[in-house]
C-alpha positions as CSV (number, residue, x, y, z in Angstrom):
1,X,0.0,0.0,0.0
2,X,1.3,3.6,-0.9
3,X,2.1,5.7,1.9
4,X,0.5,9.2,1.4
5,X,2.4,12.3,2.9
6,X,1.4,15.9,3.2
7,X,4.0,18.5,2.3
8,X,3.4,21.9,4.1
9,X,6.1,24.4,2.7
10,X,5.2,27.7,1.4
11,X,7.9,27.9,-0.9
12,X,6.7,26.7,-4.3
13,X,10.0,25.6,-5.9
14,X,11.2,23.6,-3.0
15,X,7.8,21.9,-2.4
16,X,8.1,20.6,-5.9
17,X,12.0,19.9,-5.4
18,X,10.6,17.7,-2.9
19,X,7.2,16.2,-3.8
20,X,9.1,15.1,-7.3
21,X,11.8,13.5,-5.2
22,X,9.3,11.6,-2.7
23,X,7.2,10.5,-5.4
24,X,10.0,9.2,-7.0
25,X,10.7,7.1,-4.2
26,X,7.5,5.6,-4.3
27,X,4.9,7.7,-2.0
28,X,1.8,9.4,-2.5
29,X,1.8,13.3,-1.8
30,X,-0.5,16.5,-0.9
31,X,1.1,19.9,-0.6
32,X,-0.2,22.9,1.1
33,X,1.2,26.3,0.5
34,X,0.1,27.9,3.5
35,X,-1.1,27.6,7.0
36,X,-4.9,27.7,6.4
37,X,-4.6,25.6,3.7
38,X,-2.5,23.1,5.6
39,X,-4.8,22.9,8.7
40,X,-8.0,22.3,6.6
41,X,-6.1,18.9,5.2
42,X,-5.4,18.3,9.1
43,X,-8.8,18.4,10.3
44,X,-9.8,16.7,6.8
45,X,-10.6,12.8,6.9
46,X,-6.7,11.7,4.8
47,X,-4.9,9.7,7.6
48,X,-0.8,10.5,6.5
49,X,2.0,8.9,7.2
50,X,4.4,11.8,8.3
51,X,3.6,15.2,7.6
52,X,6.6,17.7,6.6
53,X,6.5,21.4,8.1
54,X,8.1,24.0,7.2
55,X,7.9,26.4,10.1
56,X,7.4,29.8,8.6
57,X,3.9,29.7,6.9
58,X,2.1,32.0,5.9
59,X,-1.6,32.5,7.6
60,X,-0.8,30.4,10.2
61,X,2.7,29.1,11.3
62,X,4.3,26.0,12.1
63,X,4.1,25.5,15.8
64,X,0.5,26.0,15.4
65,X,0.2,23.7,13.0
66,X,1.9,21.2,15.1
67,X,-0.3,21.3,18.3
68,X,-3.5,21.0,15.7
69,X,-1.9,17.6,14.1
70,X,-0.6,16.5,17.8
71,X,-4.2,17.5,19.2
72,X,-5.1,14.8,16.6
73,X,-3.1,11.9,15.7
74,X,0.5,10.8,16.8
75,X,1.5,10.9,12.9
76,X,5.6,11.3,12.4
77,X,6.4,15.6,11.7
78,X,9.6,16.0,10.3
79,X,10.1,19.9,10.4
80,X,12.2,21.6,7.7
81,X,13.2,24.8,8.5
82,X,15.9,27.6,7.4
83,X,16.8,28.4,11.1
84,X,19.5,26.6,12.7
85,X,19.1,27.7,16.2
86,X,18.6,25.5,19.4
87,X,15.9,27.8,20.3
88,X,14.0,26.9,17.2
89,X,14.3,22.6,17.3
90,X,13.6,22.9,21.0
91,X,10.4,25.0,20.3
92,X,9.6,22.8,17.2
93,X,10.4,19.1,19.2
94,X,8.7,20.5,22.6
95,X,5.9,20.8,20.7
96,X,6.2,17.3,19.6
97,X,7.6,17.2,16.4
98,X,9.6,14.2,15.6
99,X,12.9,15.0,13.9
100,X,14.5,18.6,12.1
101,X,15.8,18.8,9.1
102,X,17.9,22.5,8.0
103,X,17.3,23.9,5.1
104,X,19.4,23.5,2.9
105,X,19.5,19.3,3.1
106,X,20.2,17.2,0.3
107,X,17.0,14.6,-1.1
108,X,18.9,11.9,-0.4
109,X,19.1,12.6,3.3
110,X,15.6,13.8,3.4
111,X,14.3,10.7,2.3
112,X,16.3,8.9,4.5
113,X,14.8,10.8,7.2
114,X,11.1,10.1,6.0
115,X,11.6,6.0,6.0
116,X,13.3,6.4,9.4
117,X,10.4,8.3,11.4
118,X,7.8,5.8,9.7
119,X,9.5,3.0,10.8
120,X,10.3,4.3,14.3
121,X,6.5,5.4,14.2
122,X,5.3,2.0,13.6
123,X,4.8,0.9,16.7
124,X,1.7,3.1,16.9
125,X,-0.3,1.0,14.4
126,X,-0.3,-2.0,17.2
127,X,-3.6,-2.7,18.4
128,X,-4.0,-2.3,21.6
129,X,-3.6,-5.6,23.4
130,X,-1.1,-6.7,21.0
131,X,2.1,-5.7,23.1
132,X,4.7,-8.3,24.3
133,X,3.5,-9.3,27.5
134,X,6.1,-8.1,30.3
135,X,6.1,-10.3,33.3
136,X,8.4,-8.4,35.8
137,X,9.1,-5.2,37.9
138,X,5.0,-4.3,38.2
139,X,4.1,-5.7,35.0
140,X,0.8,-7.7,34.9
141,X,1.2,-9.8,32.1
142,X,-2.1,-9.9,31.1
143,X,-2.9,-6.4,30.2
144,X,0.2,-5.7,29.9
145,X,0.3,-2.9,32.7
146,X,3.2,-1.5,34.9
147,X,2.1,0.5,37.9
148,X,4.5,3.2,39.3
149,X,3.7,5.2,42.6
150,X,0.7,7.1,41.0
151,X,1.4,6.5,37.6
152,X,-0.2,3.5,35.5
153,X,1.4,3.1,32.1
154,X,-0.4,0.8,29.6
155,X,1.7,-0.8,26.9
156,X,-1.3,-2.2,25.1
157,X,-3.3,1.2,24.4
158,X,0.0,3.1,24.6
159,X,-1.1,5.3,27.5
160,X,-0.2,6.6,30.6
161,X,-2.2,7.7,33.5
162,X,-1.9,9.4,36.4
163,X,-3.9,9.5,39.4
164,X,-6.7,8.9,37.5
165,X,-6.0,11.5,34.2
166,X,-5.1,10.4,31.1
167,X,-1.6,12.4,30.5
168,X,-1.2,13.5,27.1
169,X,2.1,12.2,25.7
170,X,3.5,12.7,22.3
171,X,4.8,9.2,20.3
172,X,8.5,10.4,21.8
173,X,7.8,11.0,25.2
174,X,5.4,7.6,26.0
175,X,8.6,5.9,24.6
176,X,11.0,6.9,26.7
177,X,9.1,6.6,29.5
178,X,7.9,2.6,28.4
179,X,11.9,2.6,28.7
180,X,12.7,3.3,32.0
181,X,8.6,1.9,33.6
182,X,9.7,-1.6,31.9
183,X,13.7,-1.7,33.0
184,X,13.6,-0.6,36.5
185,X,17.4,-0.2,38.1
186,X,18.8,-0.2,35.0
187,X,21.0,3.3,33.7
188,X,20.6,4.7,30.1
189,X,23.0,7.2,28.8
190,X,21.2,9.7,26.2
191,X,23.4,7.8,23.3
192,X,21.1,4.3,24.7
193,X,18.1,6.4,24.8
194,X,18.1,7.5,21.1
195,X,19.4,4.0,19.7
196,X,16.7,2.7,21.5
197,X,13.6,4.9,21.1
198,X,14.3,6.7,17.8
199,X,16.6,3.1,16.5
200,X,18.8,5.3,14.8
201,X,23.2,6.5,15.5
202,X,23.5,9.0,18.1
203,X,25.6,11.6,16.3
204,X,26.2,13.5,19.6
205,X,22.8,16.2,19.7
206,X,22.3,16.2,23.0
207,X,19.3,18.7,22.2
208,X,16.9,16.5,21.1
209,X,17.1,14.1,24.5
210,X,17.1,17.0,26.9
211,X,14.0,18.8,25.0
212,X,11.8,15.8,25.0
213,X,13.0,15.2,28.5
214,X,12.1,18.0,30.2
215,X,8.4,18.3,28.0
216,X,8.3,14.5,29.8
217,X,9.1,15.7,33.0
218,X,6.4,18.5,32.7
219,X,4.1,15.6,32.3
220,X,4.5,13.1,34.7
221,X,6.1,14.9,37.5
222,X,4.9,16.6,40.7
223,X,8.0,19.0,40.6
224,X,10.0,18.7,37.2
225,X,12.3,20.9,38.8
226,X,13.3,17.6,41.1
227,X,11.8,14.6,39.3
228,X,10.9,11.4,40.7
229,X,10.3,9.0,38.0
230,X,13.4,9.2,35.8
231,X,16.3,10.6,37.8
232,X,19.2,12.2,36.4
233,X,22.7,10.8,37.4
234,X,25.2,13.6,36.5
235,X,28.2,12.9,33.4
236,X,26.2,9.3,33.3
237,X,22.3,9.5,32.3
238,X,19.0,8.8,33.2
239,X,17.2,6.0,35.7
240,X,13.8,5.3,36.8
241,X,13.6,6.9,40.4
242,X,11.8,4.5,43.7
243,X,9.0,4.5,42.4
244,X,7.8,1.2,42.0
245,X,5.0,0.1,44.3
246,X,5.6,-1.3,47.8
């Protein structure tokens, strides 16, 4: 089945730069020019693959964009984007964007990019039930639960709740914190973090860890300032805190 993508760049030459390249490569793709246009394919009934966003529309920017498509689906957003700041891909991954691409980039690492965050994004097509049952550290093997002090996180409907509240965590953040719920005691550096949850090389961007991190933290945390469920242990990495139940 062709994957169908939607291509949000206000610039008309590189939109078609792109959508001939993609096509190319075998998927299916609508463009929008602007940010009006974009969101009316958003709230339209076209389920896409990934979405690529350019973050200077037009009518309505990116970031917008991006909380309308996270408000409805966990789709893959792959932002393309002239500015090369931190500023901007923590603003455009806090949001919950999935990966950031500078302008200029070549088609050939594009595309690379584009079968990478469908594949990592895969996991979201499981029905729920159909996660590998874990039988250890809290988890009930049946449904596939692991209960944390407060905190239930479901690895059949890929949710996490909290004293009763459904939280509301982007693709990203529910796996990272499946990582550390499921592998109590164990220490991840931020290079075994992103081999694991985005199963790609860790080229050293520390950025993209901490921001999706701390929008974690913000989430699940009493105090983010002094977190309980995933503990930082300085020059080493990240741990799930005591917070399994007694």
């Amino acid at each position: 089945m062709t994957q169908r993508l939607l291509l949000i760049e206000d610039d008309k030459d590189i939109s078609q730069m792109v959508r001939s390249y993609l096509e190319r490569e075998g998927y299916e793709l609508d463009t929008a020019f602007d940010g009006e246009e974009a969101a009316r394919l958003i709230a339209g009934p076209d389920v896409y693959a990934l979405v690529l966003l350019d973050l200077m529309l037009p009518k309505k920017n990116g970031t917008e964009l991006l909380q309308l498509i996270r408000a409805k689906s966990l789709v893959p957003v792959l932002i393309m984007s002239a500015k090369d700041s931190d500023v901007d891909k923590a603003l455009g991954l806090g949001f919950g964007a999935d990966d950031y691409i500078t302008k200029p980039f070549s088609m050939i690492e594009l595309a690379a990019r584009v079968k990478a965050a469908i594949r990592r994004a895969g996991y979201a097509a499981v029905p729920a039930g159909a996660a590998e049952p874990a039988t250890e550290n809290g988890v009930n093997g049946q449904n596939s639960l692991i209960r944390l002090r407060g905190l239930t996180v479901d690895l059949g409907n890929y949710t996490a709740i909290k004293q009763g509240e459904e939280l509301k965590l982007t693709a990203k953040e529910f796996q990272i914190l499946k990582l550390f719920a499921a592998h109590p005691g164990r220490v991840y550096t931020k290079a075994q973090i992103y081999s694991q949850v985005w199963e790609d090389e860790y080229y050293g961007d520390e950025n993209v860890i901490n921001v999706h991190m701390r929008r974690l933290r913000e989430k699940i945390e009493d105090d983010p300032s002094r977190p309980e469920y995933i503990k930082t242990l300085w020059g080493i990495g990240y741990k799930l805190g005591d917070v399994l139940p007694s």
